[in-house]
N, C-alpha and C positions, 0 to 999 in steps of 0.2 A: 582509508582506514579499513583495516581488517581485523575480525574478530572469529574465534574457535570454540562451539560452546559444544559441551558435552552430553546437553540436556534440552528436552521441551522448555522446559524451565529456565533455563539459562537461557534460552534464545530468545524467554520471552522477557525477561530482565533485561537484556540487550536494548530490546523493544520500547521499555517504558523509559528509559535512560535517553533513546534517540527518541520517542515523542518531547521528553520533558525539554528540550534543547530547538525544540523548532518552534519559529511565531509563523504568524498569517504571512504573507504579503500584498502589498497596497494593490496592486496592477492584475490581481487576480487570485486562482484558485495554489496552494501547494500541492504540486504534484509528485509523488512517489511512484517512481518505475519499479516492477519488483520482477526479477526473472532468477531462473532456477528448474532444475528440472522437477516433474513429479516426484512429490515425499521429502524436496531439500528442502522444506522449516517452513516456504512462504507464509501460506496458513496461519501455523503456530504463531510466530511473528507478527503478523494481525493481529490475532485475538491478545498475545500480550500489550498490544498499543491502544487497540481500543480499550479493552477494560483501566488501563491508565488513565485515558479519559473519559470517564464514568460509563461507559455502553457495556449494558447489563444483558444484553439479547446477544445469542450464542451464534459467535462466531463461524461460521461455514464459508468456503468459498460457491461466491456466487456463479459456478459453471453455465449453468442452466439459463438462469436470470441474469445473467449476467453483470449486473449491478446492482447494489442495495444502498441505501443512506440510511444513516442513522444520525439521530440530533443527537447533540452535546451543549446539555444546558450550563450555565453558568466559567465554560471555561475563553482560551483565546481562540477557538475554534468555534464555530457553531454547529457546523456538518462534519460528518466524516462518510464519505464515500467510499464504496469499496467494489471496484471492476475488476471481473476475470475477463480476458480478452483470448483463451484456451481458443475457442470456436468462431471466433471474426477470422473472418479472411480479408475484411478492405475496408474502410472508413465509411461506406454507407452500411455497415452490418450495424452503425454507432445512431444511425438515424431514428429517431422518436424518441431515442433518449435523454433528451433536452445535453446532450453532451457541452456543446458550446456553453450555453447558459453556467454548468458546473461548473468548466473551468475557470469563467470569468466572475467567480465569487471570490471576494475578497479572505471570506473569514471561512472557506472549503479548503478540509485536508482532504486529496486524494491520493485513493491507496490503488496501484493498478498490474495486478497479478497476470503474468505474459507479456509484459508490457513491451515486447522487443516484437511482438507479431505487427503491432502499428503504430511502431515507432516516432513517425511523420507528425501526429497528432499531439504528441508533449512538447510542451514546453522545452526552447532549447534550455532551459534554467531547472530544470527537473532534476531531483535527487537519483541516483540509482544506487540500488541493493542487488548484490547477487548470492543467491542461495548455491552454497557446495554439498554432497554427500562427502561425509570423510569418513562413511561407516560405523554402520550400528546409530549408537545415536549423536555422533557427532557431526557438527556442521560447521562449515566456516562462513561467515557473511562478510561480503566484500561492500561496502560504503563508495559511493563515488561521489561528490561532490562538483556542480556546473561551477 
Protein backbone atom coordinates (compact mmCIF):
# COMPACT_ATOMS: atom_id res chain seq x y z
CA UNK A 1 0.00 0.00 0.00
CA UNK A 2 1.24 3.43 -0.92
CA UNK A 3 0.17 6.62 0.00
CA UNK A 4 1.12 10.63 -1.05
CA UNK A 5 0.33 13.28 1.56
CA UNK A 6 0.93 16.84 0.99
CA UNK A 7 1.02 17.73 4.54
CA UNK A 8 2.14 17.19 8.34
CA UNK A 9 -1.30 16.74 8.55
CA UNK A 10 -2.19 14.46 6.20
CA UNK A 11 0.46 12.19 7.15
CA UNK A 12 -0.79 12.28 10.42
CA UNK A 13 -4.54 11.32 9.26
CA UNK A 14 -2.74 8.49 7.41
CA UNK A 15 -1.52 7.67 10.99
CA UNK A 16 -4.71 7.37 12.96
CA UNK A 17 -6.54 5.49 9.92
CA UNK A 18 -3.57 2.78 10.01
CA UNK A 19 -3.71 2.73 14.10
CA UNK A 20 -7.56 2.38 13.98
CA UNK A 21 -7.11 -0.98 11.79
CA UNK A 22 -4.52 -2.71 13.89
CA UNK A 23 -5.50 -5.27 17.11
CA UNK A 24 -2.88 -6.67 19.53
CA UNK A 25 -1.53 -10.02 18.75
CA UNK A 26 -1.86 -13.15 20.90
CA UNK A 27 2.00 -14.51 20.60
CA UNK A 28 3.41 -11.10 21.43
CA UNK A 29 4.25 -7.51 21.13
CA UNK A 30 3.02 -5.51 17.47
CA UNK A 31 5.81 -4.50 15.90
CA UNK A 32 6.15 -1.43 13.48
CA UNK A 33 9.54 -1.03 11.61
CA UNK A 34 9.67 2.54 10.45
CA UNK A 35 12.54 3.80 8.14
CA UNK A 36 13.06 6.97 6.06
CA UNK A 37 15.58 9.19 5.94
CA UNK A 38 16.02 12.39 8.17
CA UNK A 39 12.77 14.98 8.00
CA UNK A 40 10.77 12.04 5.72
CA UNK A 41 7.48 12.35 8.19
CA UNK A 42 8.65 9.47 10.57
CA UNK A 43 8.08 11.60 13.73
CA UNK A 44 5.11 13.41 12.39
CA UNK A 45 3.46 9.99 11.77
CA UNK A 46 4.02 9.03 15.48
CA UNK A 47 2.72 11.76 17.12
CA UNK A 48 -0.43 11.39 14.60
CA UNK A 49 -0.96 7.65 15.97
CA UNK A 50 -0.31 8.16 19.41
CA UNK A 51 -2.54 11.08 19.97
CA UNK A 52 -5.26 8.61 18.20
CA UNK A 53 -4.64 6.62 21.07
CA UNK A 54 -5.16 8.97 23.77
CA UNK A 55 -1.29 9.89 24.58
CA UNK A 56 -1.43 13.44 25.47
CA UNK A 57 2.64 13.76 26.23
CA UNK A 58 4.51 15.47 23.12
CA UNK A 59 5.61 13.53 20.87
CA UNK A 60 9.69 13.72 20.15
CA UNK A 61 11.80 11.10 18.75
CA UNK A 62 13.59 9.33 21.23
CA UNK A 63 17.40 9.79 19.70
CA UNK A 64 18.96 10.32 22.86
CA UNK A 65 16.95 7.84 25.14
CA UNK A 66 16.42 5.97 22.94
CA UNK A 67 13.06 4.49 23.88
CA UNK A 68 10.03 5.87 25.81
CA UNK A 69 6.55 4.08 26.73
CA UNK A 70 3.65 5.44 27.13
CA UNK A 71 0.25 3.85 28.78
CA UNK A 72 -2.81 3.86 26.90
CA UNK A 73 -5.67 3.46 29.13
CA UNK A 74 -8.83 1.93 28.26
CA UNK A 75 -8.06 1.15 24.59
CA UNK A 76 -6.90 -2.53 22.69
CA UNK A 77 -3.55 -1.63 23.42
CA UNK A 78 -2.12 -1.05 26.78
CA UNK A 79 1.52 0.27 25.98
CA UNK A 80 2.80 2.15 23.18
CA UNK A 81 6.40 2.09 22.86
CA UNK A 82 8.45 4.15 20.90
CA UNK A 83 12.28 3.23 19.73
CA UNK A 84 14.79 5.44 17.73
CA UNK A 85 17.52 2.88 16.85
CA UNK A 86 19.49 6.24 14.84
CA UNK A 87 22.69 5.47 17.22
CA UNK A 88 22.83 1.36 17.94
CA UNK A 89 25.08 -0.20 16.15
CA UNK A 90 24.41 -3.95 17.40
CA UNK A 91 21.86 -5.76 19.44
CA UNK A 92 23.77 -5.33 22.87
CA UNK A 93 23.38 -1.25 22.45
CA UNK A 94 19.40 -2.91 23.29
CA UNK A 95 20.54 -4.37 26.58
CA UNK A 96 18.90 -3.07 29.95
CA UNK A 97 16.30 -2.09 28.16
CA UNK A 98 14.09 -4.93 29.15
CA UNK A 99 13.74 -5.22 25.14
CA UNK A 100 12.89 -8.92 24.99
CA UNK A 101 10.23 -8.53 27.84
CA UNK A 102 8.51 -5.59 25.20
CA UNK A 103 8.28 -7.53 22.69
CA UNK A 104 6.75 -10.41 24.19
CA UNK A 105 3.69 -8.31 25.49
CA UNK A 106 0.71 -9.22 24.09
CA UNK A 107 -1.20 -5.94 24.39
CA UNK A 108 2.51 -3.80 23.19
CA UNK A 109 2.34 -1.54 19.98
CA UNK A 110 5.83 -0.92 19.04
CA UNK A 111 6.77 1.87 17.20
CA UNK A 112 10.65 1.54 15.96
CA UNK A 113 12.26 4.47 14.11
CA UNK A 114 15.63 3.22 11.90
CA UNK A 115 14.30 0.13 12.36
CA UNK A 116 16.54 -1.33 9.34
CA UNK A 117 19.95 -0.65 11.47
CA UNK A 118 18.81 -3.93 13.57
CA UNK A 119 16.75 -5.47 11.48
CA UNK A 120 17.70 -9.19 12.96
CA UNK A 121 15.69 -8.20 16.15
CA UNK A 122 11.88 -7.85 14.68
CA UNK A 123 9.72 -10.02 14.22
CA UNK A 124 9.74 -11.81 10.97
CA UNK A 125 5.77 -10.78 11.12
CA UNK A 126 6.48 -6.95 11.52
CA UNK A 127 4.66 -4.14 9.71
CA UNK A 128 7.00 -1.85 7.59
CA UNK A 129 6.63 1.83 6.69
CA UNK A 130 8.78 3.73 4.61
CA UNK A 131 9.11 7.34 4.72
CA UNK A 132 9.96 9.36 1.07
CA UNK A 133 10.84 13.03 0.62
CA UNK A 134 8.81 14.07 -2.47
CA UNK A 135 9.61 17.76 -1.72
CA UNK A 136 8.69 20.66 0.24
CA UNK A 137 6.05 19.11 2.09
CA UNK A 138 5.17 16.14 0.42
CA UNK A 139 5.74 12.64 1.37
CA UNK A 140 4.93 9.31 0.07
CA UNK A 141 4.52 6.31 2.84
CA UNK A 142 5.17 3.08 1.56
CA UNK A 143 3.03 0.21 3.92
CA UNK A 144 4.49 -3.25 3.71
CA UNK A 145 2.72 -5.82 5.07
CA UNK A 146 4.59 -9.74 6.62
Amino acid sequence: MEYQTNSAQETQKIAREFVENLSPKEDGALVVGISGDLGAGKTTFIQGLAGSLGVEEKILSPTFVIMKRFEIGGGKFANLYHFDFYRLETEKDLQGMDFEEIMSGPRNLVLIEWAEKLKNVLPKDAIWIKFEHGGEDKRKIIFNFQ
